[in-house]
N, C-alpha and C positions, 0 to 999 in steps of 0.2 A: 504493500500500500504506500508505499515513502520511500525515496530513493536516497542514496547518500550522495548529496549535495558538493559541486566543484566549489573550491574553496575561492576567490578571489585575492588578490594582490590587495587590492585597492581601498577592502573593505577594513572595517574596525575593529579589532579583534572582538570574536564572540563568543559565548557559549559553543564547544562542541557541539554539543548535541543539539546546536539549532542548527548544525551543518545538514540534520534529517529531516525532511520538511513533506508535507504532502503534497503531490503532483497528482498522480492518478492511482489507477488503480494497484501496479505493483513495486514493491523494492528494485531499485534500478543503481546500477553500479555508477560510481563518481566518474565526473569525468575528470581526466588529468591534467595538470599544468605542463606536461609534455608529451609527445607523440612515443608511442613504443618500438617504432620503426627500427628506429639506431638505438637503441638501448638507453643506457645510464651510464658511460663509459668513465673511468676504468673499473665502475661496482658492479651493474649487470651486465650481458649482451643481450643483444637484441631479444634471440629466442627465450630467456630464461624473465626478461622482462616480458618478454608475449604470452609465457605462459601464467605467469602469478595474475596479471591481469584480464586476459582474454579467455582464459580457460579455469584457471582454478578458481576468480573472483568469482566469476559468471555461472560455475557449477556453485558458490557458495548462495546467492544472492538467489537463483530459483531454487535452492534447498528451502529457500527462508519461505518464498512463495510460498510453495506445496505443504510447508508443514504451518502456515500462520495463514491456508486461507478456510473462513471459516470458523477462526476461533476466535478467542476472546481479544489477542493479539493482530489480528488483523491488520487494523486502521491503525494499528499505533508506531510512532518512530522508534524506528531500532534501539537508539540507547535504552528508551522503555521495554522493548520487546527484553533486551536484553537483562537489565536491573529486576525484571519484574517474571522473568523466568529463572534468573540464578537463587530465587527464593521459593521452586518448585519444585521440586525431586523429578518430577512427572515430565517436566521440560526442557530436559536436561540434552535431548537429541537438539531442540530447538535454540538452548542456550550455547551448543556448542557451533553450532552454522553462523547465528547472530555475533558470538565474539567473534570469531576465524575473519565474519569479514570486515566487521569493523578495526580490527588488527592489523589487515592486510591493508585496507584502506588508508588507514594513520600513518603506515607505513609508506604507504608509495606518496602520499602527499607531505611528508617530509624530505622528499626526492627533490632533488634540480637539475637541469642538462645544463646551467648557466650558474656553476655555484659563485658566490661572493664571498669575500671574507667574511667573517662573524662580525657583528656589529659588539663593538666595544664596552657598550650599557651591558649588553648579555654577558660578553665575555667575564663582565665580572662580578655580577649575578653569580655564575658559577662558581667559580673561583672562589667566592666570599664561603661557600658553602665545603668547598672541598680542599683548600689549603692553595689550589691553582687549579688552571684549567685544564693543563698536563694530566695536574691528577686525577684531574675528575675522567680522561678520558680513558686513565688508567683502569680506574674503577669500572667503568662502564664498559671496560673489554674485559674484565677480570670474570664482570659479573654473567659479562655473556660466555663466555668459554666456558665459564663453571658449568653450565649447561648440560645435564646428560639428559638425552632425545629429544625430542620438539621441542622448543618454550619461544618465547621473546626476552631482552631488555629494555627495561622504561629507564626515562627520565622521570620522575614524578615532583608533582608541588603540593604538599598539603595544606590542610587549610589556617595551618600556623604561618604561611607563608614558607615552609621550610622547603628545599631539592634533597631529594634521596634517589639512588639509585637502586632498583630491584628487579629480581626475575617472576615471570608465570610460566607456566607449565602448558603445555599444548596448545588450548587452547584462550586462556586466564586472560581476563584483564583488570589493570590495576583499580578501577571503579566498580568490582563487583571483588576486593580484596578486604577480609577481616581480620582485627588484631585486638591483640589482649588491651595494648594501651601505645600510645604514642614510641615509646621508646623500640617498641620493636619495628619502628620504619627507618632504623639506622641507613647507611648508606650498605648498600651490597646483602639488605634484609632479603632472604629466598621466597617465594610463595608459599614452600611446605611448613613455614616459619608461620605462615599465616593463619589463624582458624578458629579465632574469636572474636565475637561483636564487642563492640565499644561504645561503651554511654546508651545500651539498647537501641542504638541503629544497626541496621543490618550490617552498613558496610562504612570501612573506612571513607573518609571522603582529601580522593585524591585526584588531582587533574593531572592526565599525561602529557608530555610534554615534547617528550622524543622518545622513537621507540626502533627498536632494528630486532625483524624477525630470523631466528636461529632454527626457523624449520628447515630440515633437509632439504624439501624443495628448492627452498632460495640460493642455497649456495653449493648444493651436489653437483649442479651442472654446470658451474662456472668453476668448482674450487676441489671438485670433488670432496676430500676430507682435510682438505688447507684451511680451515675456520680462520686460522690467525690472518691470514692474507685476504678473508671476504672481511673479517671485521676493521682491519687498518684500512681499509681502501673505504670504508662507508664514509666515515669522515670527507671524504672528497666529493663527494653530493650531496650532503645534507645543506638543507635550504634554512640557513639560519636567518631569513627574513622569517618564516613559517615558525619556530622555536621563538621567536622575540614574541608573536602574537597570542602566542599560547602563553606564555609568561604574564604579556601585561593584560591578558584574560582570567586569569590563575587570579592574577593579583592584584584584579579591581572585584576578589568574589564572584569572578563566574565559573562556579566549580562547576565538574562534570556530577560529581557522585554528590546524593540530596543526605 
């Protein structure tokens, strides 16, 4: 019923989740802020970018169709679909099509065929949080390596304002993530770390920020089992104009998780 929404340059950082909006009748894949044609050079090639998007999105996005037409989740935007199935035992096929594609999506629209330097406000955003920006990218490849089978790495910003870096597991994303209390969102906190409510909300509330997926898919056909060489080369397309707007969204309260 609601597509995920192309992000614009131009616009005001917003809310994630108003990136889902209603069109017509079904969930309709994002369009990109670049062509798949030539790749993501030197992160994807061409083919391994045609397939996450042309083939595996598009199998996830009519999953979603066939299992939400007709129910109660129908009409409603994926972040909802998702937040509001990860709290059903029963929806758990549906909860897992809903994160994959909203993961993969966050994912490739953190992508750029035109990258820029990071802007300098951000660069030290980070930094502030992680002792430098070095390290934080330290971290953020430590925390994706650590990785045994599917998962992703986030950036995250809670709602203290604070950056932590963490992993999810196959499918997970960090807005349907629970914890005992604040301090277990350190930096390089794992998901299986994860698995209590807090203050009687379901779920932590955490806005992502960056995230690089560590499914096989993405990096088997470009790197075979060279993980270190697909995660150092992300860095070199990551769209840190995209990462600033997520921040000063994060940080004017537009959290993703309620």
């Amino acid at each position: 019923m609601f597509r995920l929404v192309s992000r614009s340059r131009t616009f005001t950082a917003q809310p994630l989740m108003q990136r889902f909006v209603s069109v017509r009748k079904l969930h309709q894949r994002a369009i990109l802020p670049y062509d798949t044609e030539s790749g993501l050079q030197p992160f994807l090639s061409a083919p391994s970018l045609d397939f996450l998007y042309n083939m595996r999105q598009l199998e996830l996005v009519n999953s979603i169709n066939r299992l939400t037409e007709g129910t109660e989740y129908e009409k409603k935007p994926l972040y909802d679909v998702i937040y509001q199935s990860a709290q059903n035992p029963s929806q758990y096929a549906l909860l897992n099509y809903a994160s994959q594609a909203w993961n993969i999506d966050f994912f490739l629209q953190s992508l750029t065929n035109d990258p820029r330097p990071i802007r300098e406000d951000v660069k030290r955003q980070i930094a502030s949080q992680f002792g430098s920006f070095d390290r934080f990218k330290d971290v953020f490849a430590q925390c994706a390596l650590a990785l045994f089978g599917n998962g992703w790495a986030w950036l995250v910003l809670n709602e203290s304002g604070k950056l932590s870096v963490m992993n999810t597991f196959n499918s997970g994303t960090p807005f349907t993530a629970k914890s005992r209390n604040e301090k277990s969102l350190q930096r390089g906190t794992s998901y299986a770390k994860i698995s209590h409510g807090i203050e009687g909300r379901p779920f932590v509330k955490l806005t992502p920020v960056l995230c690089l997926s560590m499914w096989q898919e993405s990096f088997l056909p470009d790197y075979g089992l060279d993980r270190e060489t697909y995660v150092s080369r992300f860095w070199d397309v990551v769209d840190w104009a995209v990462v600033h707007e997520r921040l000063m969204g994060g940080r004017s309260g537009l959290q993703m998780a309620r």
